[in-house]
C-alpha positions in Angstrom: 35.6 -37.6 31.7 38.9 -37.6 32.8 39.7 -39.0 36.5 41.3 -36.2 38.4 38.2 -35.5 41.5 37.2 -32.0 42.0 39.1 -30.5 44.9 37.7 -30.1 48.3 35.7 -26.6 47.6 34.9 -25.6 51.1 38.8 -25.1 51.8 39.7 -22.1 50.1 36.8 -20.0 49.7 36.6 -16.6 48.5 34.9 -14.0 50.9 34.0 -12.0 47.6 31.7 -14.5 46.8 30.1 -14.9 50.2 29.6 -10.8 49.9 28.0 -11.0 46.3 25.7 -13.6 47.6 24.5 -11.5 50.5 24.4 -7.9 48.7 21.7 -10.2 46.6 20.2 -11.1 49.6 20.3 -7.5 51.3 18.5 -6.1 48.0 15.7 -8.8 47.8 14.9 -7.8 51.5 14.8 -4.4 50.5 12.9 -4.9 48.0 10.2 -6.3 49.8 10.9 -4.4 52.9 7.5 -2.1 52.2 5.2 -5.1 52.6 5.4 -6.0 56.2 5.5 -2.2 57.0 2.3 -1.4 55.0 0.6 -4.3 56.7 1.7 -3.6 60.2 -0.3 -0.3 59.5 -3.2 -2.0 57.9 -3.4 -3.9 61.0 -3.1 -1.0 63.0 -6.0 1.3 61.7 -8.2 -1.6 61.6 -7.3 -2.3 65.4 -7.8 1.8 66.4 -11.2 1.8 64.9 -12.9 4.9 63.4 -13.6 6.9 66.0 -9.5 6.8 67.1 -8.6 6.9 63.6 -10.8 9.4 63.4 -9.8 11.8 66.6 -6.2 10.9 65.6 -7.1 12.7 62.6 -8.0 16.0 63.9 -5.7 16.1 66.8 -2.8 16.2 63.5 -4.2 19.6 62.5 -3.6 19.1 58.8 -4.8 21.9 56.2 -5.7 21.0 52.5 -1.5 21.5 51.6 -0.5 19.1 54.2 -2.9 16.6 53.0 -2.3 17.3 49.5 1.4 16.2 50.1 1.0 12.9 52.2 -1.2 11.7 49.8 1.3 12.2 47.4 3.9 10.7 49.3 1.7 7.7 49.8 1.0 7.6 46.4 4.5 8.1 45.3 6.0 5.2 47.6 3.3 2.9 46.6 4.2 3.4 42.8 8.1 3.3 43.3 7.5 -0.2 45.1 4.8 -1.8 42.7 7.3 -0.7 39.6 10.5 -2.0 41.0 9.3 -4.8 42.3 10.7 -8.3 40.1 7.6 -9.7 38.5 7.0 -13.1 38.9 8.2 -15.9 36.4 6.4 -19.1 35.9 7.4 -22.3 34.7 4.1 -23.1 32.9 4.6 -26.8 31.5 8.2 -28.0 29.5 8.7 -31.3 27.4 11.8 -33.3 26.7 12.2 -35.0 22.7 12.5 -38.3 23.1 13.9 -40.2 20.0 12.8 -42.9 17.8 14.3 -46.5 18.7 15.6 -46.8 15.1 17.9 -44.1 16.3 19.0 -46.2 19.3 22.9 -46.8 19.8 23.9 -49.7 22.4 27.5 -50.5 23.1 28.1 -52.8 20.6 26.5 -50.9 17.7 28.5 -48.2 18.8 31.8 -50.1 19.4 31.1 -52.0 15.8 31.1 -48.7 14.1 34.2 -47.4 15.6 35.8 -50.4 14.4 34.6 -50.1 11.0 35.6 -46.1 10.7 39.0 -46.2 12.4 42.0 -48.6 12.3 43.1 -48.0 15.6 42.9 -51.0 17.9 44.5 -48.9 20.5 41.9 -46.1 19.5 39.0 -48.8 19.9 39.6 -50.2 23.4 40.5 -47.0 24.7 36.6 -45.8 23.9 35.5 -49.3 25.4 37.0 -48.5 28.8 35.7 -44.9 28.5 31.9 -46.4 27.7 31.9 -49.3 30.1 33.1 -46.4 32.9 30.9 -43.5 31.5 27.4 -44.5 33.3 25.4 -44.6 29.6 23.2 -47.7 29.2 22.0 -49.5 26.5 19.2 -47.3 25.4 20.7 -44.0 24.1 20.3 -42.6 21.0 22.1 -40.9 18.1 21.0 -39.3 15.4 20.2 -40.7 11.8 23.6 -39.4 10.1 25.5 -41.0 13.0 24.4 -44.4 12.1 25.6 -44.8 8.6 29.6 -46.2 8.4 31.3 -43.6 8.0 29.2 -40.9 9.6 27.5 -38.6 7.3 28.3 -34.8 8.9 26.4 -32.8 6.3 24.8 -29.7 6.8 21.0 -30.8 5.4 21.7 -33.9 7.6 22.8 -31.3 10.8 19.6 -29.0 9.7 17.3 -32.8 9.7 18.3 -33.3 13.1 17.7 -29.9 14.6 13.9 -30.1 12.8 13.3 -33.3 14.1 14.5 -32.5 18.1 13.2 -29.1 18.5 10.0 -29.4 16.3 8.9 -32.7 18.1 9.6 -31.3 21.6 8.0 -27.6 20.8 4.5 -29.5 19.6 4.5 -31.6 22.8 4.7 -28.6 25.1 2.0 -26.5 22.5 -0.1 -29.3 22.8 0.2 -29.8 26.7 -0.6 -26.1 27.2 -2.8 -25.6 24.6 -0.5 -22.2 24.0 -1.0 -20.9 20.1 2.5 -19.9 18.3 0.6 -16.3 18.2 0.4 -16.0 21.9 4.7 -16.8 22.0 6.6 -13.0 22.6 10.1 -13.8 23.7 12.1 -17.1 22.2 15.5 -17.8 23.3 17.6 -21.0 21.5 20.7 -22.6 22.6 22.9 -24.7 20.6 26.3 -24.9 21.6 27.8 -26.1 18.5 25.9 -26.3 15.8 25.1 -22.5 14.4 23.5 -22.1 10.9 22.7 -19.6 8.7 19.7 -18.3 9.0 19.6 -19.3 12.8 17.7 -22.1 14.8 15.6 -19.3 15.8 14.9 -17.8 12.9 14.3 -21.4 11.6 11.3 -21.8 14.5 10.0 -18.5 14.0 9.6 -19.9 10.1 8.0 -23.4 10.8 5.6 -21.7 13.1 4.9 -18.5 11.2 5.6 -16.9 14.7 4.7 -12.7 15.0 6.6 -10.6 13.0 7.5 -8.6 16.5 8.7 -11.8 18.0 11.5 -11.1 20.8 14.3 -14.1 19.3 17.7 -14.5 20.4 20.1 -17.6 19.6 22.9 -18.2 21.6 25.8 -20.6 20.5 29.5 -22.1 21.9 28.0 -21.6 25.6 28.5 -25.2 26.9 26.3 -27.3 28.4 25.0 -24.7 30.9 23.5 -22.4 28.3 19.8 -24.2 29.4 20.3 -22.0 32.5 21.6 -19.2 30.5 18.5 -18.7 28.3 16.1 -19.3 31.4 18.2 -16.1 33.0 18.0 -14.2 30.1 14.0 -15.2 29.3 13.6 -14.1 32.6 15.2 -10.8 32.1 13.0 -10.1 29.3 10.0 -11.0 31.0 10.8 -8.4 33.6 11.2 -5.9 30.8 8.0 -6.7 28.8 4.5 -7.1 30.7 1.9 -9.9 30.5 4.0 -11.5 28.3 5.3 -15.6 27.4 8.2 -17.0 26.9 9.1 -20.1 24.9 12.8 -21.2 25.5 15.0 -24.5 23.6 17.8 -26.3 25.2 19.4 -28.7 22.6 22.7 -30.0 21.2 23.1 -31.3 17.6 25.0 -34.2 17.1 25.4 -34.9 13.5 28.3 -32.1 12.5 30.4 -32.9 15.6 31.5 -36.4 15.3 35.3 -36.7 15.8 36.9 -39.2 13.5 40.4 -38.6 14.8 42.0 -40.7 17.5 43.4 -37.8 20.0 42.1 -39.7 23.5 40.9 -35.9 25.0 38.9 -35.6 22.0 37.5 -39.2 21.6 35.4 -38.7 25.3 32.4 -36.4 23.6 32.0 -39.5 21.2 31.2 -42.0 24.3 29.2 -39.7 26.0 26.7 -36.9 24.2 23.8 -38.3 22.8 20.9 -36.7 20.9 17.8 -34.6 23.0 16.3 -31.5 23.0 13.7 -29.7 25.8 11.3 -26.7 24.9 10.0 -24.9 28.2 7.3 -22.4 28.1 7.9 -18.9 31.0 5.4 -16.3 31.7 5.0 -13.4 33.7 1.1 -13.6 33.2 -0.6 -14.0 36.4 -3.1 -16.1 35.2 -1.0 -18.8 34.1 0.2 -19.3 38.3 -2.9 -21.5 38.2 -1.9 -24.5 36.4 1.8 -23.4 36.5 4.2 -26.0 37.7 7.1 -24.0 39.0 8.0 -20.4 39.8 11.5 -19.6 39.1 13.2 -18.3 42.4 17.0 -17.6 41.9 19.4 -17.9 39.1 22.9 -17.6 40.1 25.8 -17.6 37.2 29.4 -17.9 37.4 32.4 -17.4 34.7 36.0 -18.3 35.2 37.1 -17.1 31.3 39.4 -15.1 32.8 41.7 -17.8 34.1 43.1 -19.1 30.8 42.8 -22.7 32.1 39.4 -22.6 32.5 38.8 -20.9 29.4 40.9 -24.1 27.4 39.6 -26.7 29.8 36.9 -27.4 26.8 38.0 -26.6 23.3 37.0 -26.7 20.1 39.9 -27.5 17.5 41.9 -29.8 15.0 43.7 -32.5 15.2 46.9 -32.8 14.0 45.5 -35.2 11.1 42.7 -32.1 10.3 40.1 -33.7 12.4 37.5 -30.9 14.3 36.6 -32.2 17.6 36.2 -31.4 21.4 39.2 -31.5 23.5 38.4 -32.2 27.2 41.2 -31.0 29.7 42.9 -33.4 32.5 42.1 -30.1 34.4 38.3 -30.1 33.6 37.1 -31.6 37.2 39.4 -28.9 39.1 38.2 -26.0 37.4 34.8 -27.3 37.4 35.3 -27.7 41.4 36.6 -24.1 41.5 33.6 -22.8 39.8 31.0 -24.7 41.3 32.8 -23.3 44.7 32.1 -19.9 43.3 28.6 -20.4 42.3 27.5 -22.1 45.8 29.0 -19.5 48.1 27.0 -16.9 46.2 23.7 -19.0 46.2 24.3 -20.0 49.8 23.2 -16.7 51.4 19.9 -16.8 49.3 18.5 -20.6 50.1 20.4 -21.8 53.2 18.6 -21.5 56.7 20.1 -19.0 59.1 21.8 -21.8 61.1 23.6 -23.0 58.3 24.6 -19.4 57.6 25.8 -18.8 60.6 27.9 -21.8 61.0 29.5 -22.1 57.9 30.3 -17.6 57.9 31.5 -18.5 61.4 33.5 -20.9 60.2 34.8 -19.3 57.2 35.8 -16.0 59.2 37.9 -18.8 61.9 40.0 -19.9 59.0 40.8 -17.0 57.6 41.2 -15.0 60.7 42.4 -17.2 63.6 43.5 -20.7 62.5 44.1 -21.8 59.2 43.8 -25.7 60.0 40.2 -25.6 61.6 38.2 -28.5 59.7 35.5 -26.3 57.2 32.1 -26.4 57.0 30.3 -27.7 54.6 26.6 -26.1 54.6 23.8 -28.2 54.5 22.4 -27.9 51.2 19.9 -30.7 52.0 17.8 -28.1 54.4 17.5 -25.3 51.5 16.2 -28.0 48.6 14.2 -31.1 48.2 15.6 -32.0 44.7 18.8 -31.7 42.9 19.3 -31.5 39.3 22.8 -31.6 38.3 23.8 -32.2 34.9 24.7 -35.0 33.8 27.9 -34.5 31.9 29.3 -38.0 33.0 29.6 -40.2 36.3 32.6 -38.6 37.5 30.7 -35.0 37.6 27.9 -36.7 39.2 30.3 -38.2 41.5 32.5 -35.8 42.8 29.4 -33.2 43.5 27.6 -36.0 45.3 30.5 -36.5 47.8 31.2 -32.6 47.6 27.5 -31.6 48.7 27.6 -35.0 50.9 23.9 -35.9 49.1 22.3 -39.3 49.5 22.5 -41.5 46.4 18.0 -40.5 46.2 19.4 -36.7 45.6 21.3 -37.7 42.2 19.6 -40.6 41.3 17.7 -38.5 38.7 20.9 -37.1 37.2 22.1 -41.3 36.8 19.1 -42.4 35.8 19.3 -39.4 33.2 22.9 -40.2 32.0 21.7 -43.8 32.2 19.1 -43.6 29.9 19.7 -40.6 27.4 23.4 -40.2 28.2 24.7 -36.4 28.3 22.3 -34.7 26.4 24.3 -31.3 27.0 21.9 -28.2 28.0 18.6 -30.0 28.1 19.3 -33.1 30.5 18.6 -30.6 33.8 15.3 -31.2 31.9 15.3 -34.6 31.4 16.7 -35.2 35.2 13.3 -32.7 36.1 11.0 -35.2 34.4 12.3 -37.9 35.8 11.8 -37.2 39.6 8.1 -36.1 38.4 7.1 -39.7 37.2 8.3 -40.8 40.4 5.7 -39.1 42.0 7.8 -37.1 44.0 7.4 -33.8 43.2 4.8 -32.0 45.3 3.7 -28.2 46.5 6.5 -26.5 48.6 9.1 -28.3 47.6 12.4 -26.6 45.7 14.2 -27.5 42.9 18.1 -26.7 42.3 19.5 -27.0 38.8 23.1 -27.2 38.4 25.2 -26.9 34.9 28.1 -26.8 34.3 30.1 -25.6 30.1 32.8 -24.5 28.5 34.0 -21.3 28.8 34.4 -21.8 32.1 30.8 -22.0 33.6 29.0 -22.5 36.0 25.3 -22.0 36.8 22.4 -22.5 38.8 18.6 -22.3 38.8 16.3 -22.5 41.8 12.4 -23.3 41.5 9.7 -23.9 43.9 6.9 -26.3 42.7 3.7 -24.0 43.2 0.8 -27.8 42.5 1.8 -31.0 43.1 2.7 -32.8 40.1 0.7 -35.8 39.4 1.3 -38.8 38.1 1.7 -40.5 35.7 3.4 -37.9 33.6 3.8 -37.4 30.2 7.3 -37.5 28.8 10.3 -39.4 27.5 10.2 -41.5 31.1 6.8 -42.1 30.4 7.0 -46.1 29.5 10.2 -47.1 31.7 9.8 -45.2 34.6 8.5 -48.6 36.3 12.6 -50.0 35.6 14.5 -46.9 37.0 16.6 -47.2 39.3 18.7 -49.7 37.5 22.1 -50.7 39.5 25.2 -49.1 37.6 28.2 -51.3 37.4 31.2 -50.1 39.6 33.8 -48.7 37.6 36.4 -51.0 36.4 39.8 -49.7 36.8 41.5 -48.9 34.3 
């Protein structure tokens, strides 16, 4: 990940954003704005009694057309609010793939094969810095086709790897929830960069001879924030389509998207992705808030495509040798500062406490208004969540959000330990980060969760949750037999 820090996000930021987040807020309140009312006059009656109710009643003087029409009106208000309300989504139960030790890469595996596969001493050391300072351990894991010298990128090997990630993780969650295939309506994939013909979601819908009315979408070259992506738009659908489920698979496949070139802003995916996939099971059913684990609160998105340096700042393209590969901008970090600046000034309204609101508008309105120099504030994103998931696309990411957000090293230590153990396992390692502080035990009733991604294009995007039953451990998952290690101390980085 390349060096440059994300710039200081709370010094420029845009009032549109602070207006979007509130005309979110202002609509949630109004949509909820009946409730209060409608007990206030519950509370009411029941205080008057019925003789007052009743004398109330004939003092009013209403014939049968009078009553006729309140009811209706009564009727009709009630019906207006029960169909607009936003049904409720549930995070039933999710699981993480974790792979096979034969599929386990440490540094000198990996640094052996480079060796072996390219010429280039200068080529070499530069992805020995980039490893020792990317924040992977020993234990990450590639797939099959990446362990033979050279790497074999073939298409049955690509297809291999998708079966083996997103089958394994969908039969851990079936079995957790004891969910049939049957019962699945809506099934939303993400992939990024590996899109066959027929899709990875017409591919599920074959293994697990899924209905013939199945709601599937497949959505491809979204970046590493498409988990958050296909939760928002599994959550649209479940507002659409009653009493239904929703089954939804984060992954990235390795195999086809090895670079064998030696362009150094295309060598850093190399040192850092690493194989994993999650499958996470939504409903709107009511009967599933029971044993439900989360209930899915906000999900904020934002896109800089626009700017054309945000929309180049990850790239897929050749080399000048003919070699496909990721580039990664120098300018990644910035625009990845500017976006996450967008996203959590339209969040802020929605989670932060009214004293952090008021400060940090306060603030904001000082700077623009009367002196440009006044130090800004940065809200308090501490008070509005318990947990933080951001993704772990490298250390620097982890870094620079950490000092930005001013979190305690216990609020990232789940994205580390994540990029520690697994490495960047693109969309699904907000997932892997989620199971993590679980088999620490400290995941309990109340408490929220915020997910952060970030992915090409430019994206970025967030999720909130709020845990609904304490989650016991221990817990099943890929943390499940070295939980009792984590943390681990990370090296300092080693300048370069």
């Amino acid at each position: 990940m390349p060096a440059t820090g994300m710039p200081d996000f709370s010094s420029s930021v845009k009032l549109k954003y602070v207006k979007l987040g509130y005309q979110c807020l202002v609509n949630n309140f109004l949509t909820f704005l009946l409730v209060p009312a409608i007990a206030a006059t519950a509370l009411e009656l029941v205080r008057l009694g019925p003789e007052e109710i009743l004398s109330l009643w004939n003092s009013l003087h209403l014939d049968l057309i009078h009553l006729i029409c309140t009811t209706f009106l009564v009727v009709f208000v009630a019906t207006v609010y029960f169909i607009s309300r936003p049904r409720p989504v549930y995070l039933v139960d999710y699981a993480c793939y974790k792979p096979p030790a034969s599929c386990r890469v440490p540094y000198a595996t990996f640094m052996e094969h480079c060796r072996l596969f390219n010429s280039d001493e200068k080529t070499v050391q530069f992805q020995t810095r980039i490893l020792e300072r990317s924040g992977l351990g020993e234990e990450t894991y590639l797939p099959p086709a990446n362990h033979y010298i050279p790497p074999t990128p073939t298409m049955e090997a690509a297809r291999a790897e998708a079966r083996l990630v997103i089958f394994s993780a969908i039969d851990d969650l079936l079995k957790r929830t004891g969910i049939k295939p049957k019962d699945i309506d809506i099934l939303v994939v993400n992939c990024s960069l590996f899109s066959p013909t027929p899709s990875l979601s017409a591919m599920i819908i074959n293994n697990y001879k899924l209905r013939s009315n199945i709601r599937s979408f497949n959505l491809s070259g979204m970046g590493c924030s498409a988990g958050l992506i296909s939760i928002d738009l599994a959550r649209d659908m479940l507002q659409v389509h009653a009493n239904s489920n929703a089954l939804v698979i984060s992954t990235e496949i390795i195999t086809p998207n090895f670079y064998r070139g030696s362009r150094r802003d295309m060598l850093l995916p190399n040192c850092l992705f690493r194989m994993g996939a999650a499958a996470i099971l939504l409903s709107n059913r009511r009967r599933e808030a029971s044993r439900a684990k989360y209930k899915l609160v906000h999900v904020v998105r934002t896109h800089k495509g626009a700017d054309d340096r945000a929309y180049r700042c990850v790239f897929e393209e050749e080399d000048s040798e003919g070699h496909s590969g990721i580039s990664l901008s120098k300018d990644l970090m910035a625009i990845a500062g500017e976006a996450l600046k967008s996203n959590i000034t339209t969040i802020g309204p929605l989670v932060l406490p009214m004293s952090e609101q008021l400060l940090f508008f306060v603030t904001l309105v000082g700077r623009k208004l009367i002196n440009p120099k006044w130090k800004p504030y940065i809200p308090d994103f501490k008070q509005a969540f318990e947990h933080f998931c951001i993704h772990a696309g490298g250390r620097a990411v982890i870094d620079e959000l950490q000092k930005n957000l001013q979190l305690s090293a216990e609020h990232v230590e789940a994205s580390r330990m994540a990029l520690h153990r697994f490495g960047n396992t693109s969309s699904s390692s907000l997932w892997y980060e989620l199971n993590y502080i679980e088999s620490k035990g400290r995941m309990r009733r109340g408490d929220r969760v915020w997910q952060i991604g970030f992915g090409s294009g430019f994206k970025c995007n967030s999720a909130v949750w709020k845990c609904i039953r304490t989650v016991k451990t221990p817990v099943d998952g890929p943390w499940a037999d070295c939980i009792h290690r984590y943390p681990v101390e990370i090296p300092e980085i080693v300048k370069l």
